[in-house]
NUMIPA-340867 format. One record per atom (N, C-alpha, C): residue in one letter; atom name; y, x, z; residue number from 1. Coordinates in pm, 1 decimal. Each point is the difference from the previous one (the first is absolute). Layout:
BEGIN
> aa; at; y; x; z; i
> A; CA; Y; X; Z; NUM
...
REM end
This chain:
BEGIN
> aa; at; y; x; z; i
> X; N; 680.5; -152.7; 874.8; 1
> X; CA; -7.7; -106.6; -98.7; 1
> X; C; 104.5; -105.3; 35.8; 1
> X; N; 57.7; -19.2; -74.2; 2
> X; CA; 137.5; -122.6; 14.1; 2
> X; C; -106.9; -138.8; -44.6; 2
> X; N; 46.1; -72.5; 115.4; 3
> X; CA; -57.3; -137.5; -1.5; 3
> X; C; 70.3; -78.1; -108.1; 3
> X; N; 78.6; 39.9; -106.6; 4
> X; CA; 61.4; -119.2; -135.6; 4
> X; C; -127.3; 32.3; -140.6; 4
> X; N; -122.5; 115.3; 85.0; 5
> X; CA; -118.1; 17.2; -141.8; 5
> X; C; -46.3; -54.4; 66.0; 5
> X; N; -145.0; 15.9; -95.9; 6
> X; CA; -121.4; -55.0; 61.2; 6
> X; C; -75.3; 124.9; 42.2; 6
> X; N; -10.2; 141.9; -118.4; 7
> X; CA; -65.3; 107.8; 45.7; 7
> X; C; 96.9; 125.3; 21.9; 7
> X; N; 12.0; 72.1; 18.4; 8
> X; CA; 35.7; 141.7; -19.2; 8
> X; C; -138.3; 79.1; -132.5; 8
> X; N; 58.3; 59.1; -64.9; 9
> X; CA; -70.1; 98.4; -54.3; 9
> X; C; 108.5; 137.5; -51.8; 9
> X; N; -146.1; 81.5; 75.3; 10
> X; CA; 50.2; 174.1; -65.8; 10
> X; C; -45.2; 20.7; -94.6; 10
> X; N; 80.5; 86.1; -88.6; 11
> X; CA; -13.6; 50.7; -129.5; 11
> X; C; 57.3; 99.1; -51.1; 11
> X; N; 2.5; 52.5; -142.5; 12
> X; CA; 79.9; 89.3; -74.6; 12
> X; C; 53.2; -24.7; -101.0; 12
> X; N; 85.2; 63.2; -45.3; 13
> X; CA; 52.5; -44.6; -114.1; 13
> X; C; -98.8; -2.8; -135.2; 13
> X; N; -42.7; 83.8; 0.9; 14
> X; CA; -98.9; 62.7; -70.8; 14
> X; C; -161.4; -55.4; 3.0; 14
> X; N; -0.7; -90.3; 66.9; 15
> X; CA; -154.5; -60.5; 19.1; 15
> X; C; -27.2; -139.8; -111.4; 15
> X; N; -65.0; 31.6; -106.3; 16
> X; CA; -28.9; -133.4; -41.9; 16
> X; C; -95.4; -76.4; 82.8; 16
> X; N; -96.6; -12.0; 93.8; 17
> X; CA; -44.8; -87.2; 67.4; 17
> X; C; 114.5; -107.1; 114.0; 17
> X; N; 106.0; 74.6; 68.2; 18
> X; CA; 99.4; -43.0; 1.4; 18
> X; C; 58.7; -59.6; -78.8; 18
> X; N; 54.4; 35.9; -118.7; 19
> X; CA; 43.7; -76.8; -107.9; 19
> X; C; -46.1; -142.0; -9.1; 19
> X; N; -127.8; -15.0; -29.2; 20
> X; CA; -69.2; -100.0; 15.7; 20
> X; C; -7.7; -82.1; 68.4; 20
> X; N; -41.2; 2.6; 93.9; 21
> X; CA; -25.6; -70.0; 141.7; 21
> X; C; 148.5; -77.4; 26.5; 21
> X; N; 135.4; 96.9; 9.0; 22
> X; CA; 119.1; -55.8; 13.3; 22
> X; C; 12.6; -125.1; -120.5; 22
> X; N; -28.7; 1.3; -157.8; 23
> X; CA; -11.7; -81.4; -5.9; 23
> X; C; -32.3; -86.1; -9.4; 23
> X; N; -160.4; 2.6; 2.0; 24
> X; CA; -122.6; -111.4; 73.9; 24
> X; C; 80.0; -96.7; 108.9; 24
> X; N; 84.6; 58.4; 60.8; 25
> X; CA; 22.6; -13.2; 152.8; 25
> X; C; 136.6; -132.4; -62.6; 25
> X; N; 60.6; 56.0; -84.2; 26
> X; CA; 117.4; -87.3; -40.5; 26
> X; C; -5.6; -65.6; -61.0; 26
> X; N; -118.4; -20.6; -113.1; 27
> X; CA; -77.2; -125.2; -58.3; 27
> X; C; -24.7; -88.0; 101.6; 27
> X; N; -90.2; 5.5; 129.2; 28
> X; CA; -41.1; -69.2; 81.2; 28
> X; C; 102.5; -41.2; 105.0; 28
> X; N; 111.4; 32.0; -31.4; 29
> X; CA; 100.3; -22.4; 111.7; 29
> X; C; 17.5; 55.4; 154.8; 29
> X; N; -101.8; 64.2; -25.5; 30
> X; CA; -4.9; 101.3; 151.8; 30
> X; C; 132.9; 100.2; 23.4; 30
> X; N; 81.2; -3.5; 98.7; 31
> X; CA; 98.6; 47.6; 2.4; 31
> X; C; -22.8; 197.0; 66.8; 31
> X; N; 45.9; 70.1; -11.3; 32
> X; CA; -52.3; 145.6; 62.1; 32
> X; C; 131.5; 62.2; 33.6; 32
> X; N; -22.8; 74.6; 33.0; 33
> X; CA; 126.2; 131.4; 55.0; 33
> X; C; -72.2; 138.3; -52.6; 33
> X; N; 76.4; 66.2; -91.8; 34
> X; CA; -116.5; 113.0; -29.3; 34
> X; C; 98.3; 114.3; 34.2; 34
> X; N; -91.9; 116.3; 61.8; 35
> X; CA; 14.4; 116.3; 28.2; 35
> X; C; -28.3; 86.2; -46.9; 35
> X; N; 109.8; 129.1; -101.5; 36
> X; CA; -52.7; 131.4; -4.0; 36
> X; C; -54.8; 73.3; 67.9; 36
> X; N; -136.0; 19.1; 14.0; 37
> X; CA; -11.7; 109.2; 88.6; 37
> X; C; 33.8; 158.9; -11.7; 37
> X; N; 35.0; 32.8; -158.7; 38
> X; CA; 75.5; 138.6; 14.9; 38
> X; C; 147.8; 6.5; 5.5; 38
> X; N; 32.3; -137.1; 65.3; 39
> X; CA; 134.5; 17.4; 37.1; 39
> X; C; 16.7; 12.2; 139.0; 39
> X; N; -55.4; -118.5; 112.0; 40
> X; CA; -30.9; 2.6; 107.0; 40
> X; C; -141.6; 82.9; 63.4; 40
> X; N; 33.6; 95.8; 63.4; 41
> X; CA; -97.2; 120.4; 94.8; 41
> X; C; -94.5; -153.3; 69.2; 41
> X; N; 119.0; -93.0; 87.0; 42
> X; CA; -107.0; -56.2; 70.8; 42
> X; C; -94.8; -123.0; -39.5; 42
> X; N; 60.0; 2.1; -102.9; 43
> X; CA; -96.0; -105.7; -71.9; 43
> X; C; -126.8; 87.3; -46.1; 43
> X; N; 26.5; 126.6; -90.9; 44
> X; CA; -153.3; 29.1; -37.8; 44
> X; C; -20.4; 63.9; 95.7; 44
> X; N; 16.1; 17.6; 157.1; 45
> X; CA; -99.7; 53.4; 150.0; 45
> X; C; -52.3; -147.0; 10.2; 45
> X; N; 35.9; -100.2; -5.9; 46
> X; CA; -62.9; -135.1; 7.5; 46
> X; C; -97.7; -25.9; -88.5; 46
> X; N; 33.0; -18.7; -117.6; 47
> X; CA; -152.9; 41.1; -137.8; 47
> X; C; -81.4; 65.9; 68.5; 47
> X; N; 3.9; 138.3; 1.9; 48
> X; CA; -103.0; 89.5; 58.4; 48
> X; C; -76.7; -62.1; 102.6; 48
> X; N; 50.7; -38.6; 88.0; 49
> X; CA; -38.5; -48.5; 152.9; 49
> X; C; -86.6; -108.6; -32.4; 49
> X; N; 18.5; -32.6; -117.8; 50
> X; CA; -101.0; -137.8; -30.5; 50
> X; C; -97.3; 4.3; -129.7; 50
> X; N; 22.3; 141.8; -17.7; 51
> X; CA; -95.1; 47.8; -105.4; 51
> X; C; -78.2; 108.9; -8.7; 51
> X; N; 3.4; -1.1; 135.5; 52
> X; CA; -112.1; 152.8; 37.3; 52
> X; C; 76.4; 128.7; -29.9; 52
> X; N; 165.9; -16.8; 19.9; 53
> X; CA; 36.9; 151.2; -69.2; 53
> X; C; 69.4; 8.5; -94.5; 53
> X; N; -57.5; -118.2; -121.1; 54
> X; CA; 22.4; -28.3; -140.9; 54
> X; C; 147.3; -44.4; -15.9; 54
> X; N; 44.4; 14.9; -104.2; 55
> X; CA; 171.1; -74.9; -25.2; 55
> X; C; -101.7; -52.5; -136.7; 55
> X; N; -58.8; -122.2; 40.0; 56
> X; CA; -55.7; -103.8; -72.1; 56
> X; C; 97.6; -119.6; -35.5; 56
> X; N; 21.9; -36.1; -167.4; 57
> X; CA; 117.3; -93.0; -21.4; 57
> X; C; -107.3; -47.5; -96.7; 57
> X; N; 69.8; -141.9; 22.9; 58
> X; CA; 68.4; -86.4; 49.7; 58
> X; C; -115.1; -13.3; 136.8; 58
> X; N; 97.3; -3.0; 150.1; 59
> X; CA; -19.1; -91.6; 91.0; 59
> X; C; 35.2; -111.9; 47.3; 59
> X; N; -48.0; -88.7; 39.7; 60
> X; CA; 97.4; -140.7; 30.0; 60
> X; C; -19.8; 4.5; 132.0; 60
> X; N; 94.9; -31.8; 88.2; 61
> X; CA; -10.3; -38.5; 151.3; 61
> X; C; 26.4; -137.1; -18.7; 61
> X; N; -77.5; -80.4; 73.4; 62
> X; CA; -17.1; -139.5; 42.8; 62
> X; C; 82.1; -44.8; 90.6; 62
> X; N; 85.8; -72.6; 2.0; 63
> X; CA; 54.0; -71.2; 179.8; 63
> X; C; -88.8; 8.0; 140.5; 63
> X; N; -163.4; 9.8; -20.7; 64
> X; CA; -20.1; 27.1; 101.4; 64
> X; C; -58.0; 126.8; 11.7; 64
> X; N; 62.1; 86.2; -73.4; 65
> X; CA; -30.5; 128.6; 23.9; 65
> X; C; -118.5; 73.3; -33.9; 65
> X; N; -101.2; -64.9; -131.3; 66
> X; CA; -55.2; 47.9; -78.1; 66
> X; C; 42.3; 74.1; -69.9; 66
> X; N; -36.1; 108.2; -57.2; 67
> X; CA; 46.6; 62.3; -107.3; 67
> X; C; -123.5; 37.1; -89.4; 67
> X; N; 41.1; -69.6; -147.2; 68
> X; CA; -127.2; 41.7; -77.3; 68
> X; C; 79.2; 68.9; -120.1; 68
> X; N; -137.5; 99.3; -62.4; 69
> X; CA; 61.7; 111.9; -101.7; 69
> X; C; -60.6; -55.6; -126.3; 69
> X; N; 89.3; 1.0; -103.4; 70
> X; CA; -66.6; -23.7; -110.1; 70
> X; C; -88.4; -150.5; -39.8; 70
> X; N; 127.4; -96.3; 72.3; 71
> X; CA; -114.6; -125.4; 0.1; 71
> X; C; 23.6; -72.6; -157.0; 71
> X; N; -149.1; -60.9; -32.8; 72
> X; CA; 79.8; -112.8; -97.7; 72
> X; C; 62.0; -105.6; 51.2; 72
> X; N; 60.1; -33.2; -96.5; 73
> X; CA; 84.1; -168.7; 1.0; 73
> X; C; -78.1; -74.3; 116.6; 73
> X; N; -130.6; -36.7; -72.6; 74
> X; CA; -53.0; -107.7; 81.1; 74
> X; C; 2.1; 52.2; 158.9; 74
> X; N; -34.2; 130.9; 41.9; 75
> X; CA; -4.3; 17.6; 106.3; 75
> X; C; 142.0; 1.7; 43.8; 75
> X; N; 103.1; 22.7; -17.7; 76
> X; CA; 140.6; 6.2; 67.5; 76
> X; C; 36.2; -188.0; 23.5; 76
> X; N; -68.7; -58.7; -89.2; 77
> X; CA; -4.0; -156.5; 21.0; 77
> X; C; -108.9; -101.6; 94.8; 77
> X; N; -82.1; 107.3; -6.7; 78
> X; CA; -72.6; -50.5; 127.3; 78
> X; C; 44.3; 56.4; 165.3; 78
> X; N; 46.2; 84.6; 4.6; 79
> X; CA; 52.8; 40.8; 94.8; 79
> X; C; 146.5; -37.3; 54.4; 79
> X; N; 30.2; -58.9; -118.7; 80
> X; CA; 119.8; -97.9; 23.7; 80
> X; C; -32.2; -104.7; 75.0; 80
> X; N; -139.0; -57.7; -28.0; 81
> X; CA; -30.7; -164.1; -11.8; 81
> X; C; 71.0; -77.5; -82.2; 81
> X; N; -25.9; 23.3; -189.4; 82
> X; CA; 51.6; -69.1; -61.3; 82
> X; C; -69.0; -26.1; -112.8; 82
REM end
């Protein structure tokens, strides 16, 4: 995760819950770094690793190294502290 976001999130091109969320995320001014995971191998071994297996999208990794799958808004903003 590059410290100029606030989150990292994995995704697909193809995911409307992604869709979403990214721009939930840009309404609220939350800044992200997003990742294909069927572009990068080690990004979706990272999904998996935090999803029981699963290549579950949208994930967000947190700065302190939370990673939640499929969150709403409010939760990616509380976990911000905002």
């Amino acid at each position: 995760m590059t410290s100029e976001t606030d989150v990292t999130m994995y995704s697909t091109v193809w995911c409307g819950y992604c869709q979403r969320l990214k721009a939930q995320m840009t309404r609220e001014g939350i800044t992200f770094t997003e990742i294909d995971i069927e572009a990068d191998p080690q990004a979706a071994a990272f999904v998996e690793s935090v999803n029981g297996g699963n290549q579950t999208v949208p994930t967000v990794l947190f700065p302190d190294g939370t990673a939640v799958s499929n969150p709403p808004i409010g939760r990616v903003k509380e976990l911000l502290g905002r």
